[in-house]
CHARMM internal coordinates of N, CA and C (Angstrom, degrees):
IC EDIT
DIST 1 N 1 CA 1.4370
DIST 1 CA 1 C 1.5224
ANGL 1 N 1 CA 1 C 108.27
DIST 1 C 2 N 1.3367
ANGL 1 CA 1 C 2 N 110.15
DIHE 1 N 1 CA 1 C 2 N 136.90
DIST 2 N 2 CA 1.5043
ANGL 1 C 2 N 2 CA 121.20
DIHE 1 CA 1 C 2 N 2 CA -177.07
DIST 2 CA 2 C 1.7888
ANGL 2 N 2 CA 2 C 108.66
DIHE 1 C 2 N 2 CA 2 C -77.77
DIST 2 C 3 N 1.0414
ANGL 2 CA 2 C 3 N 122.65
DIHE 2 N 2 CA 2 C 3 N 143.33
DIST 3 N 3 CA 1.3235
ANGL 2 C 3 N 3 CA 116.00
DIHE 2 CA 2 C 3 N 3 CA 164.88
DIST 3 CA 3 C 2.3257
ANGL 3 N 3 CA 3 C 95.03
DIHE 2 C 3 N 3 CA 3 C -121.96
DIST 3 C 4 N 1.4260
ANGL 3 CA 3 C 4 N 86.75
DIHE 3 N 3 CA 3 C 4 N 154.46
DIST 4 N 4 CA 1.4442
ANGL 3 C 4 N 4 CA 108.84
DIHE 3 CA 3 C 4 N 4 CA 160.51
DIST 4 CA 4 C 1.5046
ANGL 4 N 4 CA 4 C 127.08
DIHE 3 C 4 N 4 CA 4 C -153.50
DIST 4 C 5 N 1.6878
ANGL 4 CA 4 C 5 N 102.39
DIHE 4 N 4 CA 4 C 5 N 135.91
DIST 5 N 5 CA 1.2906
ANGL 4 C 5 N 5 CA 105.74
DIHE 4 CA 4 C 5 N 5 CA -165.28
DIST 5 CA 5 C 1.5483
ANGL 5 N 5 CA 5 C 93.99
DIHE 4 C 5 N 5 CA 5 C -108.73
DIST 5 C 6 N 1.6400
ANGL 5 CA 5 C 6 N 78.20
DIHE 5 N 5 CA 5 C 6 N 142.93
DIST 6 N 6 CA 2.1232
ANGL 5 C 6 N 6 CA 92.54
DIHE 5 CA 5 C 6 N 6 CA -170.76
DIST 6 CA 6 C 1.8996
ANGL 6 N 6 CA 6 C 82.65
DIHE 5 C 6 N 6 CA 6 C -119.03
DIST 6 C 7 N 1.3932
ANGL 6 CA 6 C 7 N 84.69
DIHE 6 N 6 CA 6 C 7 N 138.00
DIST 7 N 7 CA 1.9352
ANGL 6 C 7 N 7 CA 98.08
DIHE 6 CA 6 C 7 N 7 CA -175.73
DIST 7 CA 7 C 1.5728
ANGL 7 N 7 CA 7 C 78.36
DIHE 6 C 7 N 7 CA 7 C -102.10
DIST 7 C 8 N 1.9473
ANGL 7 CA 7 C 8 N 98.32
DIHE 7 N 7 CA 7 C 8 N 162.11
DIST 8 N 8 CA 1.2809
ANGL 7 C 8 N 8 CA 104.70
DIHE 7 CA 7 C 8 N 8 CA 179.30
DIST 8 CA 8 C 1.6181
ANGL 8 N 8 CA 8 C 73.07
DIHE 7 C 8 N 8 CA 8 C -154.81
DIST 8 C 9 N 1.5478
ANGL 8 CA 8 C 9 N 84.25
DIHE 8 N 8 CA 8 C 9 N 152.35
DIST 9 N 9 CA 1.6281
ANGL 8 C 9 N 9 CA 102.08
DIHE 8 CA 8 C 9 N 9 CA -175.48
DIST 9 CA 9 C 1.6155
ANGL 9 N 9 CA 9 C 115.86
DIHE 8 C 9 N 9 CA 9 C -83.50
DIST 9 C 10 N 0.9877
ANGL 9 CA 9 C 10 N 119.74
DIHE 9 N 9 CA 9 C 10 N 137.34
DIST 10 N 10 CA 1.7172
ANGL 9 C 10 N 10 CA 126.96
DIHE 9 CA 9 C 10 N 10 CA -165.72
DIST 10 CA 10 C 1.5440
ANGL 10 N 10 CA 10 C 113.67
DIHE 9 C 10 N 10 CA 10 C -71.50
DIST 10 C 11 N 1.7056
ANGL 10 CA 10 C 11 N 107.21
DIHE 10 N 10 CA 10 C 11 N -23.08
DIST 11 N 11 CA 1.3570
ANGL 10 C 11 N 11 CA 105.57
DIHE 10 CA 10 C 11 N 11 CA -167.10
DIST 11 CA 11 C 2.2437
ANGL 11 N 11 CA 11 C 105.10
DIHE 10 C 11 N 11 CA 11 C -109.20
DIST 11 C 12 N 1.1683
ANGL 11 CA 11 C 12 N 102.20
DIHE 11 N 11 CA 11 C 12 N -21.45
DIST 12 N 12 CA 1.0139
ANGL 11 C 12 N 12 CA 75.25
DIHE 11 CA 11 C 12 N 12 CA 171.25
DIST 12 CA 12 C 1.8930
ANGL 12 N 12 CA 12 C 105.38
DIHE 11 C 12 N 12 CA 12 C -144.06
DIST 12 C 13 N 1.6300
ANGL 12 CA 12 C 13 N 113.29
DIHE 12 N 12 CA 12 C 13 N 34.74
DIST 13 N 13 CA 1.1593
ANGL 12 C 13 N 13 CA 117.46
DIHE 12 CA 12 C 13 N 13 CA 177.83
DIST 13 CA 13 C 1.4740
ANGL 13 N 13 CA 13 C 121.80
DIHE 12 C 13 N 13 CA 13 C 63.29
DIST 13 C 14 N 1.1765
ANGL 13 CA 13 C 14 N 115.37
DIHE 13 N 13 CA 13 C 14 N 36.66
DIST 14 N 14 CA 1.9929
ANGL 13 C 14 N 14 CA 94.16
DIHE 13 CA 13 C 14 N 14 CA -167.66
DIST 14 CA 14 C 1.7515
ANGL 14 N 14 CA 14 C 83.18
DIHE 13 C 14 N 14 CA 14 C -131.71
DIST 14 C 15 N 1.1974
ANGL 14 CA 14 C 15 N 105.90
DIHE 14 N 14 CA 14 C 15 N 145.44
DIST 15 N 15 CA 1.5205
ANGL 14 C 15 N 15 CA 130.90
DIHE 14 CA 14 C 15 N 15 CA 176.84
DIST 15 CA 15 C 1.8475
ANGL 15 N 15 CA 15 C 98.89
DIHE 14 C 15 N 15 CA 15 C -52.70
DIST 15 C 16 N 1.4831
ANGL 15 CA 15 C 16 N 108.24
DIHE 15 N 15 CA 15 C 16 N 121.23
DIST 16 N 16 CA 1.2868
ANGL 15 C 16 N 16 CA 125.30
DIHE 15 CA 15 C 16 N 16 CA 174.56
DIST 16 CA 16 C 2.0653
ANGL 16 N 16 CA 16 C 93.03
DIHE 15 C 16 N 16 CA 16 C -96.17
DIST 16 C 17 N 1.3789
ANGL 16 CA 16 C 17 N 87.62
DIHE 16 N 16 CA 16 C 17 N 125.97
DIST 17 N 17 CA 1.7866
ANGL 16 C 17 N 17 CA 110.93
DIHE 16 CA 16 C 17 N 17 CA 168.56
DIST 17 CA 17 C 1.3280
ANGL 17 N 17 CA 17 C 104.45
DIHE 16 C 17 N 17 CA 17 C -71.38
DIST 17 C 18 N 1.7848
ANGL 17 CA 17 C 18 N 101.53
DIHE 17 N 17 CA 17 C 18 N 160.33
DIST 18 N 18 CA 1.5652
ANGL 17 C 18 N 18 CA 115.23
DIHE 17 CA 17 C 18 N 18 CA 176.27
DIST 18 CA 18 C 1.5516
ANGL 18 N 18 CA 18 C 116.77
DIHE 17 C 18 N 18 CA 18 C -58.48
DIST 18 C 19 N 1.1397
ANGL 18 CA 18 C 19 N 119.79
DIHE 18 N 18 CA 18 C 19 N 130.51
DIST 19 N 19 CA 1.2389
ANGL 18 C 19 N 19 CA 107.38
DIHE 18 CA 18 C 19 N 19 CA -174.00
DIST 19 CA 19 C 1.9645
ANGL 19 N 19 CA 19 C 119.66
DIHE 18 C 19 N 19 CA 19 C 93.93
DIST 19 C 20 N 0.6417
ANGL 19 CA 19 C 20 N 95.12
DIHE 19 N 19 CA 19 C 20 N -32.16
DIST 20 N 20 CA 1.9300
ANGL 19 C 20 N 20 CA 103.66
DIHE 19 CA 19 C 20 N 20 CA -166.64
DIST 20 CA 20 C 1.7254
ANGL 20 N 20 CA 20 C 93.44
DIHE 19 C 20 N 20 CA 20 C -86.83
DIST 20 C 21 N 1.7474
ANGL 20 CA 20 C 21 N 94.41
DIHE 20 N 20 CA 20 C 21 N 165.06
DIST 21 N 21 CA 1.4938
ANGL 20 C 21 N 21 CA 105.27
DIHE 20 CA 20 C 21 N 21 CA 140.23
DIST 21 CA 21 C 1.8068
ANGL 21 N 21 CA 21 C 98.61
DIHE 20 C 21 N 21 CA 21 C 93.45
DIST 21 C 22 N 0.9422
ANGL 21 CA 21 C 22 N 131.36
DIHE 21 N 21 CA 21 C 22 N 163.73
DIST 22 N 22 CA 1.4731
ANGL 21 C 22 N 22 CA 119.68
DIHE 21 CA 21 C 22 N 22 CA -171.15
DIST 22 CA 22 C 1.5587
ANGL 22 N 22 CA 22 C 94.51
DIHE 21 C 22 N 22 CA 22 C -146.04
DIST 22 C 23 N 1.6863
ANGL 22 CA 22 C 23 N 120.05
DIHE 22 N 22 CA 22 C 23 N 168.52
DIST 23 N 23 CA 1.2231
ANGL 22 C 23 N 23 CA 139.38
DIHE 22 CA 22 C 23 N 23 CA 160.20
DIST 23 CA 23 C 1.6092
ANGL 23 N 23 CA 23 C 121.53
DIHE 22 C 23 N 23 CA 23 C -97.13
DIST 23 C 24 N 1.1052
ANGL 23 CA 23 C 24 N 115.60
DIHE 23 N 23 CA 23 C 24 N 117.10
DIST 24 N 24 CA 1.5281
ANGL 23 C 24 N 24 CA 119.13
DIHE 23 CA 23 C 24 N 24 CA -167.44
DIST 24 CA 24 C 1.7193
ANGL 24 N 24 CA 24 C 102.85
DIHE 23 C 24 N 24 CA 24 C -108.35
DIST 24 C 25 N 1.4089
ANGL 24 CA 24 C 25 N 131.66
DIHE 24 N 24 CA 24 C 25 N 106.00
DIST 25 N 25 CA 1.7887
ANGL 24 C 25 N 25 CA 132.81
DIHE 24 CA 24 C 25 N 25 CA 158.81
DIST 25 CA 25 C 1.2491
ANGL 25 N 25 CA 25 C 99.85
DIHE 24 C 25 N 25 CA 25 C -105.08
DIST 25 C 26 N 1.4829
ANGL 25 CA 25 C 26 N 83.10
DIHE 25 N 25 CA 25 C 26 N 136.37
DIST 26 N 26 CA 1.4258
ANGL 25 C 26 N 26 CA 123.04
DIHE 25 CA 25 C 26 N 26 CA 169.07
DIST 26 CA 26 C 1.1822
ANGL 26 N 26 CA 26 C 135.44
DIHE 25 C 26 N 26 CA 26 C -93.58
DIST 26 C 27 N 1.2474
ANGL 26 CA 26 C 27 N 141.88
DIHE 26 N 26 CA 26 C 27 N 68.55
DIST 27 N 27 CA 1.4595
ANGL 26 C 27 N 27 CA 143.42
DIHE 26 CA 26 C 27 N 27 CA -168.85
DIST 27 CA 27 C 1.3027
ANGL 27 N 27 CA 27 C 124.94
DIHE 26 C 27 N 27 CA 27 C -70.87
DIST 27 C 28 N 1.5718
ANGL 27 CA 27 C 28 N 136.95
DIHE 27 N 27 CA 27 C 28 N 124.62
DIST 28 N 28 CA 1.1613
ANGL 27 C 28 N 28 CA 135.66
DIHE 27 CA 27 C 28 N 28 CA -175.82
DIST 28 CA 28 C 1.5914
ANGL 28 N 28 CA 28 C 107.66
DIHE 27 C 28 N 28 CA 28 C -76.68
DIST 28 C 29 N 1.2191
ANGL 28 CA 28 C 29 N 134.65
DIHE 28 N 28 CA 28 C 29 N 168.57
DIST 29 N 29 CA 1.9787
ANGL 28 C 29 N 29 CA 135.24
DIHE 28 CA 28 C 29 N 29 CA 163.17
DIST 29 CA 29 C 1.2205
ANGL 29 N 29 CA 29 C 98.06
DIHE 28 C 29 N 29 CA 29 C -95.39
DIST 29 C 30 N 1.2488
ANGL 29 CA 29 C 30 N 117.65
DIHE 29 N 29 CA 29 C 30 N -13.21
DIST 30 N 30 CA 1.9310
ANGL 29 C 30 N 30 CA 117.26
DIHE 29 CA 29 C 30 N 30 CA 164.57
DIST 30 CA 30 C 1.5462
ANGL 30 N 30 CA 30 C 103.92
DIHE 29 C 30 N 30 CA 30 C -77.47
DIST 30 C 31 N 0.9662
ANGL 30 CA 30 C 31 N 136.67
DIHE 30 N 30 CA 30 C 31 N 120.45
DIST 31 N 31 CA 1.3228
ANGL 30 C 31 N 31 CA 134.03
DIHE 30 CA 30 C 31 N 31 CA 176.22
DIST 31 CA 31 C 1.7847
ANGL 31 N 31 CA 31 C 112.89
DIHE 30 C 31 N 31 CA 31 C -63.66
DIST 31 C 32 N 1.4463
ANGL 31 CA 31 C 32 N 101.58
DIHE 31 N 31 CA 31 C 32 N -56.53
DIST 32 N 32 CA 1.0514
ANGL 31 C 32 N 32 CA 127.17
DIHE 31 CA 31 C 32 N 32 CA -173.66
DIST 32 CA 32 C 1.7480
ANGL 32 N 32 CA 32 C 109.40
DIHE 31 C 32 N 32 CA 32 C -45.24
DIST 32 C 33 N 1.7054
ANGL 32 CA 32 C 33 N 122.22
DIHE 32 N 32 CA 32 C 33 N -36.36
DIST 33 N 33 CA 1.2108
ANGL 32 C 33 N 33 CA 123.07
DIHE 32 CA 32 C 33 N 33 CA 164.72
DIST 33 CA 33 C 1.4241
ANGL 33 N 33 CA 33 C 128.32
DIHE 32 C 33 N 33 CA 33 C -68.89
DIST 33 C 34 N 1.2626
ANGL 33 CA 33 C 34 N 109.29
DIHE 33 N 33 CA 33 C 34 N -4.30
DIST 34 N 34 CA 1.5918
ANGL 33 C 34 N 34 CA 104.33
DIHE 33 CA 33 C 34 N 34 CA 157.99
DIST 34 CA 34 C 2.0068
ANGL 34 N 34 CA 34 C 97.83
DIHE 33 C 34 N 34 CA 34 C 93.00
DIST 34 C 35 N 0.9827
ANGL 34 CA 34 C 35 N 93.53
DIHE 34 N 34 CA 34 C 35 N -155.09
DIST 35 N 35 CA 1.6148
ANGL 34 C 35 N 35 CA 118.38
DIHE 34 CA 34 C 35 N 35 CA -178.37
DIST 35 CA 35 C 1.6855
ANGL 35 N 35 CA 35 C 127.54
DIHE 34 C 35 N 35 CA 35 C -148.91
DIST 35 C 36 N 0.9534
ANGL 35 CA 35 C 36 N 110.16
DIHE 35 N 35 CA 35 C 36 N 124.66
DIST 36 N 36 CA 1.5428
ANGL 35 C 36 N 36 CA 100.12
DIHE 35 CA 35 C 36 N 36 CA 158.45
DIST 36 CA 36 C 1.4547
ANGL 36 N 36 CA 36 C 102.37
DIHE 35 C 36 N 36 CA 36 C -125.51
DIST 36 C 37 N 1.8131
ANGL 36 CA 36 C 37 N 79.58
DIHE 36 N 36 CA 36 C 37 N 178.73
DIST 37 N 37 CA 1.9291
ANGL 36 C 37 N 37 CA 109.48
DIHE 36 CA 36 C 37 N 37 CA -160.61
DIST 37 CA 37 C 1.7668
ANGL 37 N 37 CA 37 C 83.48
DIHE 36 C 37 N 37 CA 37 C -137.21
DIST 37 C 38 N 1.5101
ANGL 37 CA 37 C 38 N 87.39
DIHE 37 N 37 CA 37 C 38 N 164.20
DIST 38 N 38 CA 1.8729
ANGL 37 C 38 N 38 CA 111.31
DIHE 37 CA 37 C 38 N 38 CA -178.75
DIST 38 CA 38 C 1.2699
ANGL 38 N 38 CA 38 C 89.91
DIHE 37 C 38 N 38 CA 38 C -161.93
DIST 38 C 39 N 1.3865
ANGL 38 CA 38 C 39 N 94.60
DIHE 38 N 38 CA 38 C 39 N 137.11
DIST 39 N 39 CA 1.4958
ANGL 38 C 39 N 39 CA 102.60
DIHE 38 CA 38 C 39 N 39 CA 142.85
DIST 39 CA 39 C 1.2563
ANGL 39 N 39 CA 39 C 129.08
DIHE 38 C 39 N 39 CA 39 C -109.79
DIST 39 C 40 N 1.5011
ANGL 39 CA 39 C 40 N 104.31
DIHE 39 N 39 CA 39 C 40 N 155.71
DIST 40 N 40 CA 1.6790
ANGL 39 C 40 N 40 CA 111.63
DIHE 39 CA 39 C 40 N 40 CA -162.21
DIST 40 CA 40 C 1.6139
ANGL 40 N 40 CA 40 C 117.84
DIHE 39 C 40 N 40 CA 40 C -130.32
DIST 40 C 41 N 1.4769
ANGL 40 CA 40 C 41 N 129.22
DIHE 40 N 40 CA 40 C 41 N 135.80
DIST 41 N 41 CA 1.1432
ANGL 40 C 41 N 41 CA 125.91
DIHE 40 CA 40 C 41 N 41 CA -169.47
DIST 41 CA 41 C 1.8732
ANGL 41 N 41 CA 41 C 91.63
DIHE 40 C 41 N 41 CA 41 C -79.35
DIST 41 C 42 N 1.6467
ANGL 41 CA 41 C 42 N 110.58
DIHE 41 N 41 CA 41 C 42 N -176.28
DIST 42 N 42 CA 1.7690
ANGL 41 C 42 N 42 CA 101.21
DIHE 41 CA 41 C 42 N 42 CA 175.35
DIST 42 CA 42 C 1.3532
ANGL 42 N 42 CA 42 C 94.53
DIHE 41 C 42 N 42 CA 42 C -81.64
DIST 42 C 43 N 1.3289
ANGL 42 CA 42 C 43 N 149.44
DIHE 42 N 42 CA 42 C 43 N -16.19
DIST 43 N 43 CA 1.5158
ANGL 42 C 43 N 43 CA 108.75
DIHE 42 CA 42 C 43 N 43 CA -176.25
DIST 43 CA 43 C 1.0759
ANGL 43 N 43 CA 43 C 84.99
DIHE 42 C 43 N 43 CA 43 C -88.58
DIST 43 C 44 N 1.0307
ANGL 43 CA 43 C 44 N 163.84
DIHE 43 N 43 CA 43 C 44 N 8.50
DIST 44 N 44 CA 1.8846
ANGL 43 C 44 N 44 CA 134.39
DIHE 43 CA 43 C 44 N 44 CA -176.37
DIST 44 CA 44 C 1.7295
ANGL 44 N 44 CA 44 C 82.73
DIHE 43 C 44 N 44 CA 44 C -90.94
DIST 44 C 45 N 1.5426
ANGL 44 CA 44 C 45 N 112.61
DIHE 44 N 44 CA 44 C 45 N -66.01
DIST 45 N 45 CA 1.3200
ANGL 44 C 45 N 45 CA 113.39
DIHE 44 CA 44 C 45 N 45 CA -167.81
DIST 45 CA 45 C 1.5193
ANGL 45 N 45 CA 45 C 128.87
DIHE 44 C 45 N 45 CA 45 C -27.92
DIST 45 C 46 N 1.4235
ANGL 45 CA 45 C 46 N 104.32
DIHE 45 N 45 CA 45 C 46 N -45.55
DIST 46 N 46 CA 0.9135
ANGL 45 C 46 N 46 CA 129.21
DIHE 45 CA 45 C 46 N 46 CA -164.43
DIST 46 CA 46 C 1.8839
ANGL 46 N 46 CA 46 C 118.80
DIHE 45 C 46 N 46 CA 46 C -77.89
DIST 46 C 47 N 1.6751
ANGL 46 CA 46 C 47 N 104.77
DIHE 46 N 46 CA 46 C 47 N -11.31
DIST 47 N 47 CA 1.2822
ANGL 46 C 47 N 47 CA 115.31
DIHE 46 CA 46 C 47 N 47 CA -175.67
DIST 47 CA 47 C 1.8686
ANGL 47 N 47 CA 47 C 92.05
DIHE 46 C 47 N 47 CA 47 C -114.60
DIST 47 C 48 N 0.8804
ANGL 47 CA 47 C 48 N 107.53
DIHE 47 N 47 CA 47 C 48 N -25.15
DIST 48 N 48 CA 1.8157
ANGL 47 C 48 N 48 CA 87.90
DIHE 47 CA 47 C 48 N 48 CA 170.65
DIST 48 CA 48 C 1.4597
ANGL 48 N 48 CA 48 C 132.75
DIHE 47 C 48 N 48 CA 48 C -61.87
DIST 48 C 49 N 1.3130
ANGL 48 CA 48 C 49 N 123.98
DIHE 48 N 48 CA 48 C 49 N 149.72
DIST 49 N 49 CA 1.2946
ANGL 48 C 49 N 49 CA 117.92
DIHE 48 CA 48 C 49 N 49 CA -168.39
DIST 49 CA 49 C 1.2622
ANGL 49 N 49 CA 49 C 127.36
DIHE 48 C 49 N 49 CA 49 C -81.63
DIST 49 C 50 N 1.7300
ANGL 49 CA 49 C 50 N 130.17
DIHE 49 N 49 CA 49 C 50 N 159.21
DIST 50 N 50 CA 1.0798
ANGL 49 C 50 N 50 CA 112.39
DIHE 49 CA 49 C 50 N 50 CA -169.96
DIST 50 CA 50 C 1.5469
ANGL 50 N 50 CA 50 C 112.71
DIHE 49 C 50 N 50 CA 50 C 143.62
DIST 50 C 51 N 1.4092
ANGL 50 CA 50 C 51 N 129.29
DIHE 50 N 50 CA 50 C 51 N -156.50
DIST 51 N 51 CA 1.5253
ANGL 50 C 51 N 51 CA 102.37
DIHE 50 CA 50 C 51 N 51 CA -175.48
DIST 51 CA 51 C 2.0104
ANGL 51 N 51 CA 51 C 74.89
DIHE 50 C 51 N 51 CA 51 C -158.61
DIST 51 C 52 N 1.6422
ANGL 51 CA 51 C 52 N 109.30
DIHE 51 N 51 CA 51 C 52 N 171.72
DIST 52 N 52 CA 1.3613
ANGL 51 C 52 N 52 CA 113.93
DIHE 51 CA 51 C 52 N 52 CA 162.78
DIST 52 CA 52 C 1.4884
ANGL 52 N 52 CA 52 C 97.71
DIHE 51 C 52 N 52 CA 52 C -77.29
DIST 52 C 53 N 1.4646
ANGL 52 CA 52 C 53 N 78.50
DIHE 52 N 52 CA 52 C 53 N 151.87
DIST 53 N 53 CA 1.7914
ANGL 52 C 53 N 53 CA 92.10
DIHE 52 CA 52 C 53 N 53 CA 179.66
DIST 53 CA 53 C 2.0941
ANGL 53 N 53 CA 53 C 101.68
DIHE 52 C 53 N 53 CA 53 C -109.16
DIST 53 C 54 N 0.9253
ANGL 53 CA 53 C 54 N 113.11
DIHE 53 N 53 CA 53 C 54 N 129.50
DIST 54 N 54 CA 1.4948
ANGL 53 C 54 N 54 CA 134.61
DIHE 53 CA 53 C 54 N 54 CA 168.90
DIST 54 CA 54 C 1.6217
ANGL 54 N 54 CA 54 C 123.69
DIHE 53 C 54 N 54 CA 54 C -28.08
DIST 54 C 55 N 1.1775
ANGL 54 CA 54 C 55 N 123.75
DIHE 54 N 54 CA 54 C 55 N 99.61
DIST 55 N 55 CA 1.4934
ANGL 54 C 55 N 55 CA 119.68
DIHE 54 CA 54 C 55 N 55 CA -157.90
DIST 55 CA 55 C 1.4945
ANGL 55 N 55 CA 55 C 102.39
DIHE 54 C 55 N 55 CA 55 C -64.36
DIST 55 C 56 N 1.5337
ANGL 55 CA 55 C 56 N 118.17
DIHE 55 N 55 CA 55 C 56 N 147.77
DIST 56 N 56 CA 1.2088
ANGL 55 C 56 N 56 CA 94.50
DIHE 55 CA 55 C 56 N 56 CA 176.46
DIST 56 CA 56 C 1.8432
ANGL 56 N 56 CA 56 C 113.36
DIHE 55 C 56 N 56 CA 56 C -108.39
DIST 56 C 57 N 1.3594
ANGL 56 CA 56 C 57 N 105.42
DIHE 56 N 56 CA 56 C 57 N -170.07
DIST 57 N 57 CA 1.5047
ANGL 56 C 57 N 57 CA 107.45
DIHE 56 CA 56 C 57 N 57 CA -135.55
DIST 57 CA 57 C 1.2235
ANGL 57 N 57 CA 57 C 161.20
DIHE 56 C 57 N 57 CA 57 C 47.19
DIST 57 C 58 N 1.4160
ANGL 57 CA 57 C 58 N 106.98
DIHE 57 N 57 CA 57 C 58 N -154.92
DIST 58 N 58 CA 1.8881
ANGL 57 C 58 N 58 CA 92.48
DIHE 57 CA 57 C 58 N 58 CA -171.78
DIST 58 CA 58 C 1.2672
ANGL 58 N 58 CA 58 C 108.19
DIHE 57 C 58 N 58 CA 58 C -73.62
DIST 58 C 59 N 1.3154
ANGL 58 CA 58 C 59 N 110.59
DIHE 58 N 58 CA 58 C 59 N 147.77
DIST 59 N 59 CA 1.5566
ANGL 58 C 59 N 59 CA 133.36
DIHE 58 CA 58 C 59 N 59 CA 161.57
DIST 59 CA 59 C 1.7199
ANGL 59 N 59 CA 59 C 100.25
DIHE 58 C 59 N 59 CA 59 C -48.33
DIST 59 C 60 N 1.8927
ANGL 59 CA 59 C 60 N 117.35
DIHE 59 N 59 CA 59 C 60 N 162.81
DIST 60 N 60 CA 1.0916
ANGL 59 C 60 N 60 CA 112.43
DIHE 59 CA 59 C 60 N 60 CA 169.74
DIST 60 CA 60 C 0.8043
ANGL 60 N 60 CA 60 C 116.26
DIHE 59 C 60 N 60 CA 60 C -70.12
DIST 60 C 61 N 1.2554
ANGL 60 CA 60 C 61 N 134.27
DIHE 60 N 60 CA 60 C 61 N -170.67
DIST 61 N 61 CA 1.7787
ANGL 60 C 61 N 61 CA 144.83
DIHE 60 CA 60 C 61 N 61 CA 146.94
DIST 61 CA 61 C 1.5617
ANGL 61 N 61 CA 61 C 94.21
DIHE 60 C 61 N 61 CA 61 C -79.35
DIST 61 C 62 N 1.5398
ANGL 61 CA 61 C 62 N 113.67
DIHE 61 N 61 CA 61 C 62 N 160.80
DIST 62 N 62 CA 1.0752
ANGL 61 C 62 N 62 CA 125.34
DIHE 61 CA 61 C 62 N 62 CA -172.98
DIST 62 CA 62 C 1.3282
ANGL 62 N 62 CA 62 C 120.26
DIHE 61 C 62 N 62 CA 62 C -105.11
DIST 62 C 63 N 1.1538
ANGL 62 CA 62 C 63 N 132.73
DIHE 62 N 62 CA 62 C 63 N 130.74
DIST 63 N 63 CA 1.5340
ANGL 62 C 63 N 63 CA 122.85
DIHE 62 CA 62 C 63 N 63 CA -135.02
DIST 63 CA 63 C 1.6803
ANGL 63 N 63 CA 63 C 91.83
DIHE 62 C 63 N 63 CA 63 C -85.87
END
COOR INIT
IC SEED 1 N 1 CA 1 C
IC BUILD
């Protein structure tokens, strides 16, 4: 028997598609408070605050 898992977004309930939608953790500087995670469809993602964060390593070579 097949199983399939359908993600649904935490903030505003609506079925996230194959492929779409991102995972957002939250880390406290208190250790002791733990962490949480959400998941998010792209418009939720996309309205939370915050900035892109910097890929790391080297840049390509240039073709």
């Amino acid at each position: 028997m097949a199983r399939k898992t359908i993600l649904v977004c935490d903030n505003c309930s609506a079925e996230v598609g194959e492929g779409k939608g991102a995972a957002m953790r939250l880390t406290y500087t208190d250790a002791r408070r733990g962490a949480k995670a959400a998941d998010l469809c792209d418009d939720c993602a996309g309205k939370m605050p915050g900035h892109a964060a910097a890929r790391r390593g080297r840049r390509p070579k240039a073709a």
